[in-house]
C-alpha positions as CSV (number, residue, x, y, z in Angstrom):
1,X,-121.7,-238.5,6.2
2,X,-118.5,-239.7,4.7
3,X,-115.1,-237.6,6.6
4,X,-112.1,-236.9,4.3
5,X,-108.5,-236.2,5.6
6,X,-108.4,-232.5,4.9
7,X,-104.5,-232.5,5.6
8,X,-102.9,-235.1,3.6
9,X,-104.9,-234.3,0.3
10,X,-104.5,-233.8,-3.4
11,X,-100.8,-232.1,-3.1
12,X,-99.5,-234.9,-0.5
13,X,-100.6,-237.2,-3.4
14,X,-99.1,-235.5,-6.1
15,X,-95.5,-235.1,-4.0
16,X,-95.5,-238.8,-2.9
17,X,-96.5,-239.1,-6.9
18,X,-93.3,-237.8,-8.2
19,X,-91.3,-240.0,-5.0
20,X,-93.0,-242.8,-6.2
21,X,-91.5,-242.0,-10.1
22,X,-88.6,-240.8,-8.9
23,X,-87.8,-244.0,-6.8
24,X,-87.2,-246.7,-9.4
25,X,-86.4,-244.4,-12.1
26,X,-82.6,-243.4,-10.5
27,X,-82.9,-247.8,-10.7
28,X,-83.2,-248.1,-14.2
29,X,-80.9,-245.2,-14.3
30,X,-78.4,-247.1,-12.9
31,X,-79.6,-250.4,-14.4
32,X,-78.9,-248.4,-17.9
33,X,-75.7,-246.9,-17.6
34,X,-74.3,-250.2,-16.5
35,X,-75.4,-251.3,-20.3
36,X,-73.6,-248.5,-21.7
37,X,-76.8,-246.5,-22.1
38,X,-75.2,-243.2,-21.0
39,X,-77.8,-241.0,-22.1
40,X,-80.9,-243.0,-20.9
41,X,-79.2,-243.1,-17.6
42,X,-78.5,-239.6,-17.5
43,X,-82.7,-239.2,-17.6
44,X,-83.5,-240.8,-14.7
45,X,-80.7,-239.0,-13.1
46,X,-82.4,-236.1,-13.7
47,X,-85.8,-237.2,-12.3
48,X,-84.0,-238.6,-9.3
49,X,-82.8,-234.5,-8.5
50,X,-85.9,-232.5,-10.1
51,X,-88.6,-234.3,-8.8
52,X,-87.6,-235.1,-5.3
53,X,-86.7,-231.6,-5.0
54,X,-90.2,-230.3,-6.2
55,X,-91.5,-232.8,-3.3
56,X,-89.8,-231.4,-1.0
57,X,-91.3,-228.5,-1.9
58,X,-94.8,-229.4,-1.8
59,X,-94.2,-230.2,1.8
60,X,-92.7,-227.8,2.9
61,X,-95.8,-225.6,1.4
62,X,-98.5,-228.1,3.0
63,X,-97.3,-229.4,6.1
64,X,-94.4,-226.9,7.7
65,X,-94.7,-223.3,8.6
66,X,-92.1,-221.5,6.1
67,X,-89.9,-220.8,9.3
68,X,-89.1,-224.5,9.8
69,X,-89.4,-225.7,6.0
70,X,-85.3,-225.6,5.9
71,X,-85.2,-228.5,8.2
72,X,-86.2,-230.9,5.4
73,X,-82.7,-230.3,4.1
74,X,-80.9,-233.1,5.8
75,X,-82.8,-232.6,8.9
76,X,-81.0,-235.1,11.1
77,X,-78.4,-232.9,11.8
78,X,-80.6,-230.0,13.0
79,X,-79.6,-230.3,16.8
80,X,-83.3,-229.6,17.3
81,X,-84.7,-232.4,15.2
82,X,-86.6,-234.8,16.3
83,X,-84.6,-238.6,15.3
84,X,-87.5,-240.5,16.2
85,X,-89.8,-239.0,13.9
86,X,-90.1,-240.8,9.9
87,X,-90.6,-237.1,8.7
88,X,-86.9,-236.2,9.5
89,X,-85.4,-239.6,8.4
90,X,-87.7,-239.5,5.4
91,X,-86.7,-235.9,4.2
92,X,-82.6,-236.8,4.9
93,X,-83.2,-239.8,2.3
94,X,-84.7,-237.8,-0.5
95,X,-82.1,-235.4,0.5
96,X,-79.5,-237.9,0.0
97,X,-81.1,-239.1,-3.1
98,X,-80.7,-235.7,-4.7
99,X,-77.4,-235.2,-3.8
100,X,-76.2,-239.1,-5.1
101,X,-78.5,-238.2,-8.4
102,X,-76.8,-235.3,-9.2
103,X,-73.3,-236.5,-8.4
104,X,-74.3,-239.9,-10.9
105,X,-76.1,-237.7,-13.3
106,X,-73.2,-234.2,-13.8
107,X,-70.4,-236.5,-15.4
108,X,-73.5,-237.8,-18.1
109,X,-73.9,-234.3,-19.3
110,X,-71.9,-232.8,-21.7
111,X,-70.0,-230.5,-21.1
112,X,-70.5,-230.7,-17.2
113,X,-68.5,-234.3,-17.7
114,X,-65.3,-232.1,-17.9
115,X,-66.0,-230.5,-14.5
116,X,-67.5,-233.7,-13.0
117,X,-63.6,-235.6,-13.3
118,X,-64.9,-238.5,-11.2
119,X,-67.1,-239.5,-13.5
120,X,-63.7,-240.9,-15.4
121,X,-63.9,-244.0,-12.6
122,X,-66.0,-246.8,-13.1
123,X,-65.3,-247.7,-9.4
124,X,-66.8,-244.1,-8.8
125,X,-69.3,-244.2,-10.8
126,X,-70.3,-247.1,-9.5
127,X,-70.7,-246.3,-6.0
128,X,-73.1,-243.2,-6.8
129,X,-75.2,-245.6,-9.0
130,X,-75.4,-248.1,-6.3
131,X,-76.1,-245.7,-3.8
132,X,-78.5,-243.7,-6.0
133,X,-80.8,-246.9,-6.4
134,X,-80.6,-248.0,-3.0
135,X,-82.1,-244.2,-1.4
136,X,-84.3,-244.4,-4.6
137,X,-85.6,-248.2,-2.9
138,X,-86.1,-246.2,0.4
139,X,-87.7,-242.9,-0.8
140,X,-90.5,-245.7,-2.4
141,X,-90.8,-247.4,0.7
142,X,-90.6,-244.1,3.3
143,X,-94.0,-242.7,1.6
144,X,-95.6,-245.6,2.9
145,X,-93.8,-245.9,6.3
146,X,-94.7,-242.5,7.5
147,X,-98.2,-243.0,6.9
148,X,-98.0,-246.7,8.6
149,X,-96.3,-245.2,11.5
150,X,-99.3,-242.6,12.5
151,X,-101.2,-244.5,14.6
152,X,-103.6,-241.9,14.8
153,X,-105.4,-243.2,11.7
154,X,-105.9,-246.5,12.0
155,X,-106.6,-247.3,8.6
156,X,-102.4,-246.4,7.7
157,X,-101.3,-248.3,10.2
158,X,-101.1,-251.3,8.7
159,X,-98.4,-253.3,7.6
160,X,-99.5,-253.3,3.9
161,X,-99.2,-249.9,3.4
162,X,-95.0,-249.6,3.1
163,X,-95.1,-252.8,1.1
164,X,-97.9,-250.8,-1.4
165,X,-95.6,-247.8,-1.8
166,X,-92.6,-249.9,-3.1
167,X,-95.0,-251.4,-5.7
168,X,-95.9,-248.2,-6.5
169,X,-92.8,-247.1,-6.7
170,X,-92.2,-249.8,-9.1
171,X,-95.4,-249.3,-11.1
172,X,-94.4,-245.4,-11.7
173,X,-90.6,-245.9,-12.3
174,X,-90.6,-248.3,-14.6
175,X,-93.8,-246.6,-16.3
176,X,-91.6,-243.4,-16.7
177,X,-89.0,-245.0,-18.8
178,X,-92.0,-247.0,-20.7
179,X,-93.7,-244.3,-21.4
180,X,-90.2,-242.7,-23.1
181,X,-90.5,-246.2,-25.2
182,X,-88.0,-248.4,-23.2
183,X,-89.6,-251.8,-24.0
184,X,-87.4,-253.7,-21.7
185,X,-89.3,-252.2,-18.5
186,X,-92.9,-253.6,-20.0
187,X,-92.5,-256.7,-17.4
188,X,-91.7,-254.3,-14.7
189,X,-94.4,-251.9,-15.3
190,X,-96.9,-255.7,-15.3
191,X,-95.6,-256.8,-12.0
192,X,-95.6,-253.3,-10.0
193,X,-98.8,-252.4,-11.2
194,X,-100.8,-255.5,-10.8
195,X,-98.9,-256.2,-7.1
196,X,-99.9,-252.8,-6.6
197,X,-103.3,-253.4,-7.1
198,X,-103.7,-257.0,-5.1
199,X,-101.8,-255.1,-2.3
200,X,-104.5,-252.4,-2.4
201,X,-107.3,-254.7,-2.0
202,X,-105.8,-256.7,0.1
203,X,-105.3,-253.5,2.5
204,X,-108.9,-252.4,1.7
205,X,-110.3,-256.6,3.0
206,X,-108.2,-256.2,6.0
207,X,-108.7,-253.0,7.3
208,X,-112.7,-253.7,6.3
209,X,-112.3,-256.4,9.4
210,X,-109.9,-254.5,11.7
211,X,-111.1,-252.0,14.2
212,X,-114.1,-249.3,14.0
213,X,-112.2,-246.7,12.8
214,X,-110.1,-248.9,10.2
215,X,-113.4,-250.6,8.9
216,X,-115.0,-247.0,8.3
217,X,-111.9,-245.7,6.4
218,X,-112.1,-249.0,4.2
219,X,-116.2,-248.9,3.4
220,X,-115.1,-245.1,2.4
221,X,-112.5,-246.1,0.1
222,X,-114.3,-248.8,-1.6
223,X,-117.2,-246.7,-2.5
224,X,-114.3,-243.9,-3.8
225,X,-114.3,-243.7,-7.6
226,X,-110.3,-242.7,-7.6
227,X,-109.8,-245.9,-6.0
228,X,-111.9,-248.0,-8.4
229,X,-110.5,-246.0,-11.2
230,X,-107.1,-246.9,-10.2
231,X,-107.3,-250.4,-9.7
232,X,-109.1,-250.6,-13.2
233,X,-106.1,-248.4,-14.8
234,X,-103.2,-250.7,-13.2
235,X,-105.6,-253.8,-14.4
236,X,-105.3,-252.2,-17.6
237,X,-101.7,-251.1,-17.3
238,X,-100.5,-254.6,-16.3
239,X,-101.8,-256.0,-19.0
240,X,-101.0,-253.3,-21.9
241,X,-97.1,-253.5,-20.6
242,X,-96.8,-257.3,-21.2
243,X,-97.5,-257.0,-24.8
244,X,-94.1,-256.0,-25.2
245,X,-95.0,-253.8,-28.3
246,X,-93.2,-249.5,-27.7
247,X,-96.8,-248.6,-28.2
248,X,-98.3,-250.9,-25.5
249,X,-95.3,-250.4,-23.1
250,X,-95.8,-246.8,-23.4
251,X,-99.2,-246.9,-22.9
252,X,-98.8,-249.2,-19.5
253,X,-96.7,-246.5,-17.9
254,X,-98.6,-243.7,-18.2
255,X,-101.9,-245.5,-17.0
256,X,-99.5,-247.3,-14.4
257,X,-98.1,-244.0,-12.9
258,X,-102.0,-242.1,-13.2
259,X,-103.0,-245.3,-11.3
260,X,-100.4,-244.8,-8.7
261,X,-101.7,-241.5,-8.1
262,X,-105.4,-242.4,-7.9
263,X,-105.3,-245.0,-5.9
264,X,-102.6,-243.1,-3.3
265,X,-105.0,-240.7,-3.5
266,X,-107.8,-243.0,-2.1
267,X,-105.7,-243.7,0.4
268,X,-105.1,-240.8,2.0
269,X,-108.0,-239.3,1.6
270,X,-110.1,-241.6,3.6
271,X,-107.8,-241.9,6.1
272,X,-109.6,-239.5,8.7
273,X,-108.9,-238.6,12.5
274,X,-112.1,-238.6,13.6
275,X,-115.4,-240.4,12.5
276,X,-119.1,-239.3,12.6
């Protein structure tokens, strides 16, 4: 009998999902406005407040009790939260990184530019953008940090797994702004996929050696077809971006961010607190 986390499931994967999107897609959002590309920008802007804010969401529906689900709103300076947990630091990032998006993204919108005035200093303008990207880096890299740092399940706790979450975060970023025919990000979407994929196997060898408990989690995940599927689709997506063509570009990202969500999938799903 295989045993399946039953708590961090399909909606876990779908919030760390749009994370993952969100992270590197404030980058090129800043990456583009810094090229002029005002309007471009102004997209990942968007993503960097709407979908962070729907994952919040999500956990506050799956893992908090709707009495405490305010806390994920900069919940470091709750007097009652707990500063060594990654759950609080986690959800004061993403908070951060929807109030920087939206500060970035108001004077990029017409006509909210006339209300946003500081969007008439570059100097500004380029603080947000800088500070935007750099919570977007961490959002990428927190969704595999809390999972490393519960040592209850042996097969997260593993060094590989924060390092995973920033390729993702690469693969589904980039793949966003491919898929919207941005050929430029075809090399990005090529590298985060397929060093998404090697990282992923290279967590499934390991952890197939570690510990009981790790090795289980690992034999489960190999025989899982989401995370077969998933390392097929960034194969695929890796090589599809590098063609360099809108069409194959466009094509990468959208099997590069499915694969981001298949193979996290996979990996929280087998990673189980208790073992037949």
């Amino acid at each position: 009998m295989i045993v399946r986390n039953e708590v961090w499931g399909l909606p876990v994967a779908v919030e760390m999902t749009l994370l993952a999107i969100a992270s590197f897609a404030v980058v090129w959002a800043y990456v583009l406005w810094r090229r002029g590309e005002a309007k471009w920008a102004a997209l990942g802007g968007v993503l960097g407040v709407v979908l962070p804010a729907a994952a919040l969401g999500i956990l506050a529906s799956e893992l908090l009790k709707p009495p405490t689900a305010g806390m994920l709103v900069f919940p470091f300076v709750n007097p009652r939260a707990n500063l060594s947990s990654w759950m609080v630091w986690g959800a004061t990032g993403i908070s951060l990184l929807i109030l920087w998006s939206l500060l970035f993204t108001l004077p990029l919108i017409r006509p909210l530019d006339k209300v946003a005035v500081w969007g008439r200093s570059r100097a500004v303008m380029n603080a947000l953008g800088a500070l935007m990207a750099a919570f977007g880096v961490f959002a990428a890299i927190y969704t595999g940090l809390v999972l490393a740092y519960e040592r209850g399940i042996a097969f997260w706790h593993s060094a590989a797994v924060p390092l995973l979450a920033l390729f993702m975060g690469l693969a589904a970023g980039s793949g966003l702004y491919g898929l919207v025919g941005k050929r430029e990000t075809g090399p990005w979407i090529a590298a985060g996929s397929g060093l998404m994929a090697l990282t992923w196997l290279l967590h499934l060898q390991l952890s197939s050696i570690g510990p009981y408990a790790a090795a289980y989690s690992a034999t489960a995940a190999m025989a899982d077809p989401a995370s077969t599927a998933g390392v097929v689709l960034a194969a695929v997506a890796a090589v599809s971006a590098l063609t360099r063509n809108k069409l194959g570009v466009a094509a990468g990202g959208a099997l590069a961010i499915i694969a981001v969500f298949l193979i996290r999938l996979a990996l929280l799903a087998n990673g189980a607190w208790y073992f037949p």
